[in-house]
Each structure stands twice: as structure tokens, then as C-alpha cells.
C-alpha positions as CSV (number, residue, x, y, z in Angstrom):
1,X,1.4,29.9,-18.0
2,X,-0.9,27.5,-15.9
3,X,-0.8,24.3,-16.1
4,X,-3.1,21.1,-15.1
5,X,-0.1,19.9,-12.2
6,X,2.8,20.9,-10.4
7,X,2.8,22.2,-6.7
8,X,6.1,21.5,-4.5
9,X,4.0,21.4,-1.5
10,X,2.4,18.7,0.9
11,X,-0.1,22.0,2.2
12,X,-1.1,23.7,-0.7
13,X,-4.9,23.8,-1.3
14,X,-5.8,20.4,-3.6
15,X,-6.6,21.1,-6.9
16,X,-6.8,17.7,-9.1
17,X,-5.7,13.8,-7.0
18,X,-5.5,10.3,-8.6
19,X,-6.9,7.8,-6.8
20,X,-7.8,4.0,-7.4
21,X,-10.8,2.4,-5.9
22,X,-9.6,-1.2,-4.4
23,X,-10.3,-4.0,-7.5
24,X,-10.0,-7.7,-7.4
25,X,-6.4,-8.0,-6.9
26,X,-6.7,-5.9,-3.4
27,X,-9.9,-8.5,-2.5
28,X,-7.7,-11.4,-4.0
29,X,-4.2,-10.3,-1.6
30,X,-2.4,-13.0,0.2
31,X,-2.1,-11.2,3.5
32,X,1.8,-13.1,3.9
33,X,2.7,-12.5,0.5
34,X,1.7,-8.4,0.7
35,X,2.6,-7.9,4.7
36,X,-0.8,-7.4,5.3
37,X,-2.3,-7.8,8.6
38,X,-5.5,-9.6,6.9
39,X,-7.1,-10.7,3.8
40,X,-9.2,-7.0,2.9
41,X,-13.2,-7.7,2.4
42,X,-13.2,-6.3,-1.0
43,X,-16.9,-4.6,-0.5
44,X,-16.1,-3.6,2.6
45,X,-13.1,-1.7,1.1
46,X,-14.7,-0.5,-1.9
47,X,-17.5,1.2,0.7
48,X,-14.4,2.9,2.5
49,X,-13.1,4.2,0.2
50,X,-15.4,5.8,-1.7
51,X,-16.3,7.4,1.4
52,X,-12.8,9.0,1.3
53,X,-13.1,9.7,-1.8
54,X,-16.5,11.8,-1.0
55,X,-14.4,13.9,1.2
56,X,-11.7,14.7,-0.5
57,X,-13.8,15.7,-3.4
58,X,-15.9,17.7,-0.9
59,X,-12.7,20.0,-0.9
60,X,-13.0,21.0,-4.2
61,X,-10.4,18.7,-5.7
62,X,-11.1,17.3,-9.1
63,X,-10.5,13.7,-8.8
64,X,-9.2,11.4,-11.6
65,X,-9.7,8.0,-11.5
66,X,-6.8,5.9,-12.2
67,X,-8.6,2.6,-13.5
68,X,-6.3,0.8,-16.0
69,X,-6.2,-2.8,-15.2
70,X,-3.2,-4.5,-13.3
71,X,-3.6,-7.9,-12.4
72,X,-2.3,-8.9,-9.6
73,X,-0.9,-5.6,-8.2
74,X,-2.8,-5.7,-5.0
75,X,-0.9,-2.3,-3.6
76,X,-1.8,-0.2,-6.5
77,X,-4.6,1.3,-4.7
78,X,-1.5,3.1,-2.8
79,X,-1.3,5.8,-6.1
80,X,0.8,8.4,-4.1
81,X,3.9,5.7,-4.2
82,X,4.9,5.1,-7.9
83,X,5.3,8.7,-9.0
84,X,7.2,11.7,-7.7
85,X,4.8,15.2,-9.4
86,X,7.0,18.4,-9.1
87,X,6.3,21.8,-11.3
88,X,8.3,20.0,-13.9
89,X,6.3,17.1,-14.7
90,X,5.7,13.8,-12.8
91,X,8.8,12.0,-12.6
92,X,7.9,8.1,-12.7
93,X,10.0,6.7,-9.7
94,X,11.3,2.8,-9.4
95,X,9.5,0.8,-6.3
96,X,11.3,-0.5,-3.9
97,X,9.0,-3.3,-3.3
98,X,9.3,-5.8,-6.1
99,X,5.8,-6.8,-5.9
100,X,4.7,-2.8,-7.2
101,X,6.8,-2.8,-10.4
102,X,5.3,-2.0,-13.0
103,X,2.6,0.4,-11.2
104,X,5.0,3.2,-12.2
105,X,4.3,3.2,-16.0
106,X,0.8,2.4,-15.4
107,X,0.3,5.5,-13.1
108,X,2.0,7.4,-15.9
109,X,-0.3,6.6,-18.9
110,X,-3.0,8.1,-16.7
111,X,-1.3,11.0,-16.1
112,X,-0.8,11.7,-19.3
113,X,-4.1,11.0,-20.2
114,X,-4.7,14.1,-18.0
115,X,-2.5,16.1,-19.4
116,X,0.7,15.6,-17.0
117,X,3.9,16.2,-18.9
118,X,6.3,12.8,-18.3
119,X,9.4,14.3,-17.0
120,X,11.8,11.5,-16.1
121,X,11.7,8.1,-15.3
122,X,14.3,6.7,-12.8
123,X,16.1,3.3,-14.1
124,X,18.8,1.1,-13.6
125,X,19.9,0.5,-9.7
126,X,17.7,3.6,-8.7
127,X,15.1,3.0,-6.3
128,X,12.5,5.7,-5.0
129,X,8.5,5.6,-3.6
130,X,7.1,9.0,-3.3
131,X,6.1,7.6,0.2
132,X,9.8,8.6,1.2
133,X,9.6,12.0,-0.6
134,X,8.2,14.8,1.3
135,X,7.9,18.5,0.3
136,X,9.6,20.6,3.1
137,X,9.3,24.1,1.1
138,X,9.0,24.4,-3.0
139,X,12.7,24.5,-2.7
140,X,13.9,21.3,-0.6
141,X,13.0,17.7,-0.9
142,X,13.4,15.4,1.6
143,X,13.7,11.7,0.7
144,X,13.9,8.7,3.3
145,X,16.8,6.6,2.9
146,X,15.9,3.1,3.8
147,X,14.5,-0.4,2.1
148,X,11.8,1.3,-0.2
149,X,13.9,4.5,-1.6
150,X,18.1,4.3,-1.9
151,X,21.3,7.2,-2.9
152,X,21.0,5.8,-6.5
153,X,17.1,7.3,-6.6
154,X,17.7,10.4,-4.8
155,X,20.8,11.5,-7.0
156,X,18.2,10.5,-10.3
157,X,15.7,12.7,-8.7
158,X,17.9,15.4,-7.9
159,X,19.0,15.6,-11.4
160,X,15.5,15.7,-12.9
161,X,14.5,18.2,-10.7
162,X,17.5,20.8,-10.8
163,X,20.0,22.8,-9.6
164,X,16.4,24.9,-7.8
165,X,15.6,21.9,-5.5
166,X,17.5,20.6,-2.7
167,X,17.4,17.2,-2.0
168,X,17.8,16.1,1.5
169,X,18.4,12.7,2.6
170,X,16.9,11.4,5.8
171,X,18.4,8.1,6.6
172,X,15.4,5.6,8.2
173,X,15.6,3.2,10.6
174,X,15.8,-0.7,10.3
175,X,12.5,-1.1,12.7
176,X,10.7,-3.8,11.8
177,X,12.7,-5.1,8.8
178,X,12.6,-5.1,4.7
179,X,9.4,-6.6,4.3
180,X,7.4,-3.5,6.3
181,X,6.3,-0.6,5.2
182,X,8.2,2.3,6.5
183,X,8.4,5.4,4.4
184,X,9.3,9.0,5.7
185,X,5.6,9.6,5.9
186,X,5.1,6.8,8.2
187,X,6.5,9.0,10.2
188,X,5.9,12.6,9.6
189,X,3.5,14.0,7.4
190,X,3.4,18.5,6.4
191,X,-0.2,19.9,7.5
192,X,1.3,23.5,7.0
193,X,4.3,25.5,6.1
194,X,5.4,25.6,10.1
195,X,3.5,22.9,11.0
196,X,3.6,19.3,11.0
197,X,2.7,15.8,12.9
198,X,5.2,13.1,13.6
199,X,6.5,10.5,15.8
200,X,9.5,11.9,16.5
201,X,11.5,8.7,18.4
202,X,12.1,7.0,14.8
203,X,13.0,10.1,13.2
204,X,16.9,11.2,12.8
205,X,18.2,13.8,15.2
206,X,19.7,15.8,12.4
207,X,16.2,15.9,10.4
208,X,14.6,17.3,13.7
209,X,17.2,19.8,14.2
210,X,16.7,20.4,10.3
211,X,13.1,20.8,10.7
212,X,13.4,23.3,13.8
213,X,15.4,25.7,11.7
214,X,12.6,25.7,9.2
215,X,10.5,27.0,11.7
216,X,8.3,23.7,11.7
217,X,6.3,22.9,14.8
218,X,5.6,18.9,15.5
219,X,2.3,17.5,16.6
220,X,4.0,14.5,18.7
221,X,2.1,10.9,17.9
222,X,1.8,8.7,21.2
223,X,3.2,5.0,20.5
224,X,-0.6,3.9,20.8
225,X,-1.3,5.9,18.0
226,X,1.8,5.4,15.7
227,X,0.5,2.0,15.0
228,X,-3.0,3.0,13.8
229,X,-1.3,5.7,11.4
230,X,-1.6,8.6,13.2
231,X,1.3,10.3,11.4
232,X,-0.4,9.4,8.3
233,X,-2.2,12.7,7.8
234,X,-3.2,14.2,4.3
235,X,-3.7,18.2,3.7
236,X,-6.4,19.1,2.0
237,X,-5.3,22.4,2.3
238,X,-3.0,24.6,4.9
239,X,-4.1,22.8,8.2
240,X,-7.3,21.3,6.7
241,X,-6.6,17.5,7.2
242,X,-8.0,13.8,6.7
243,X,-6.8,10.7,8.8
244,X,-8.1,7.8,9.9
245,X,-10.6,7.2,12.4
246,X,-9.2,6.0,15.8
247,X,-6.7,8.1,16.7
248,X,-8.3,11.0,19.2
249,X,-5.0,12.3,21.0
250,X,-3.5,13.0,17.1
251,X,-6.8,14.5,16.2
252,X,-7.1,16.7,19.7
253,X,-3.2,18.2,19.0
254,X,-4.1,19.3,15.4
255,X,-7.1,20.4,16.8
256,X,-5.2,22.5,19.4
257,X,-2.3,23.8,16.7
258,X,-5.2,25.0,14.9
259,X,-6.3,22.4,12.3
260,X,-9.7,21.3,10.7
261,X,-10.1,17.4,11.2
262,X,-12.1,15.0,8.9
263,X,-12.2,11.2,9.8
264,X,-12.3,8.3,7.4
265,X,-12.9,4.6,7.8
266,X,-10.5,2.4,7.0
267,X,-10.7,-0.9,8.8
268,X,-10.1,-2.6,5.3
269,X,-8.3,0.0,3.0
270,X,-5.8,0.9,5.7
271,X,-5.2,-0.8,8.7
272,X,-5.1,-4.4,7.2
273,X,-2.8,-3.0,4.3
274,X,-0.3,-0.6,5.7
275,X,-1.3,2.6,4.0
276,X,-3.3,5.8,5.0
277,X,-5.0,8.9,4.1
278,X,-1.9,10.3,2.3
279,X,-0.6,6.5,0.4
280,X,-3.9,6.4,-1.2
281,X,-3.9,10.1,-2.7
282,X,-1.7,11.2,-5.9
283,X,-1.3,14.9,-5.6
284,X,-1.2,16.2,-9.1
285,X,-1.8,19.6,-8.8
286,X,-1.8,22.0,-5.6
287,X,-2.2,26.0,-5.4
């Protein structure tokens, strides 16, 4: 039987995404209070990211708009974070960041609205953003260990998805500190089944290793390009991919391993607010 989601892949052609277009609380954000390098310009934004929009939609993906209100939730227009969608169901997650609580249940109402089955929900010390949770193969899961995403999560999700998925831990680094962003897919994001672009010095030894096994080749990010989100890469489909403008040696090695590059703008919607092509994209079903 088909069904309207599902997909354990980061590659698989795009069928149907959630995204939010930036509202008043993402104009309104106190840069301190959200880690935000500046206050967004809220038209600004809203032009970006309809222009991302365009070209994911350009793909072929059906888009659904994820519009119910939430006041003061300046992050929600990062829709991939609150919700974990597996062949299952979408599994609504708990986020780390105490300021995105209550995006979760919000993010589910919508997809249920489009016709997403509500598999689990994670609750009581649990803690997981789908930021840390990255499709290696339809069988193995790996999930960042780190401020955003803990064990208590990862043993939650492992038992909502089965005994058929592995869940592998991949323990982050302190970096910056709590009040950053760092998921796993600051670091590394899937553009293929054997191929994928990372910044391998803040990645674990054993994940690398793990990862070469697989048979997964890495597009290596320069440090001048880590900071402007070069690892932040979205699939449209196998080695068809979206990032942000600005980041030309990324774009030349996908180029060279054989990928299809589309730039967006995101001087507002990314760069002042810590999330890129792949944070503002909720996967809900791939081929």
C-alpha cells in the first residue's frame, strides 16, 4: 500500500516537504535571546525564502505549508527539527532548545492534517531534534549526541522505530557551547547513498571509520566555508542539491563528485539564524 510519507533516506527523490514561511515572531527575534547573529529583516526574509521555496517546488515536490500560529516561537521556521518522519509515521521528537517547545505538537497537527499517521511522541527526560538524526541507509539511524538530542531520545526513538532500524549514536563535540546550534547535520549532510559532504575535523573518528565501511565518499568543507553552512546541504534528489549561496569550493567538489548545484539566498533566513537549506525543509515523503 502507498502512502502520503515515509522514506528512510536523506537522497531519495522529494515527494511532499513542510515548510514555514518566516512570520512576525522570526522579524520580532531578540538576536541574544535566539543566538542569532542579527535581528532578521522580516521582508527581506519572507523574499528569501519564498525563493527557496520556488526551487524546491521546481523539483516536483508538493509543498505543504505549515501555517498555524505560534507566538513567539521565532525558530519555527526551522520545520525539519521538531519531528523525526520514518515509513512508520512521524514520530514527534522533544527539543532540546527550551525556547522550541511546543513546535513539536504544532508540526504534528499539520501533519496530520495531511494525512501523516502520529507514530510516537518522545516524553519525559528524552530529548531529540531531527537536526541530529540523519538517514545513513533505510536501515540505520544515526543520531548526534550532544546539547540538542541526548541517550534518553535515542533509546525512545529506537523503540518507536524497531527492532529493523539501527540506531547509531554519534557523540558531538562541546565547540562553541550549549547555547549554539550544533546538530549532526551542521556537520555532514547525505547527497547520495555513497556520497556525502562534511567537515570532517568535528566529526568522531569512529563515525568516519563507520561511514567508510558504508562505502560513503566525503566532500571535505574548508573552515572558511563551515561557517557559512557549507555542510548544510539538502537533496532534492540522489546528487541533485540546494545550499546557500557563498560557498564556491563546497559547490566546485559536488560539482566534481558529480552533483547538480542550485543556490539560494539567505542573508536573513540563514546566516543571521543558524539554519540552512536542510533546517528549513520537513521531509515527509521521499521515493
Amino acid at each position: 500500500m502507498t502512502t502520503g510519507y515515509g522514506g528512510q533516506t536523506m537522497w531519495g527523490p522529494l515527494r511532499r516537504v513542510v515548510v514555514r514561511r518566516p512570520g512576525a515572531a522570526f522579524g520580532a527575534a531578540d538576536p541574544t535571546r535566539w543566538h542569532y547573529a542579527a535581528r532578521p529583516d522580516l521582508a527581506a526574509a519572507q523574499a528569501e525564502h519564498d525563493a527557496f521555496v520556488a526551487l524546491v517546488r521546481a523539483s516536483g515536490a508538493e509543498i505543504i505549508e505549515h501555517d498555524e500560529p505560534l507566538a513567539d516561537h521565532a525558530d519555527a521556521i526551522f520545520c525539519h527539527d521538531p519531528v523525526l518522519v520514518a515509513d512508520c509515521g512521524a514520530i514527534l521528537l522533544r527539543m532540546g532548545k527550551p525556547l522550541r517547545r511546543g513546535e513539536e505538537a504544532a508540526l504534528g497537527r499539520t501533519l496530520e492534517r495531511a494525512g501523516v499517521r502520529i507514530a510516537a511522541r518522545l516524553s519525559g527526560d528524552a530529548l531529540a531534534e531531527s537536526g541530529d538524526l540523519m538517514w545513513l541507509d533505510p536501515a540505520t539511524l544515526a543520531a548526534g549526541i550532544g546539547f540538542r538530542t541526548n541517550y534518553a531520545g535515542v533509546d525512545q526513538l529506537a523503540a518507536a522505530l524497531g527492532p529493523s532500524v539501527k540506531v547509531v549514536p554519534v557523540e558531538l563535540p562541546y565547540y562553541t557551547g550549549p547555547d549554539a546550534c550544533l546538530h549532526l547535520m551542521s556537520l555532514i549532510s547525505m547527497v547520495d547513498r555513497d556520497l556525502a559532504v562534511a567537515y570532517p575535523s568535528l566529526l568522531p573518528v569512529s563515525f568516519v571509520q563507520l561511514l567508510e565501511r558504508k562505502g560513503v565518499r566525503l566532500v571535505e568543507v574548508p573552515e572558511a566555508e563551515f561557517a557559512t553552512m557549507g555542510t548544510n546541504v539538502l537533496a532534492l534528489a540522489p546528487r541533485q542539491c540546494v545550499m546557500l549561496e557563498g560557498n564556491p569550493r563546497t559547490r566546485a567538489g559536488l560539482e566534481a563528485a558529480g552533483c547538480t548545484v542550485a543556490t539560494y539566498r539567505g542573508r536573513e533566513i540563514s546566516l543571521k539564524a543558524e539554519g540552512g537549506a536542510t533546517c528549513l525543509t520537513r521531509p515527509v515523503l521521499r521515493a
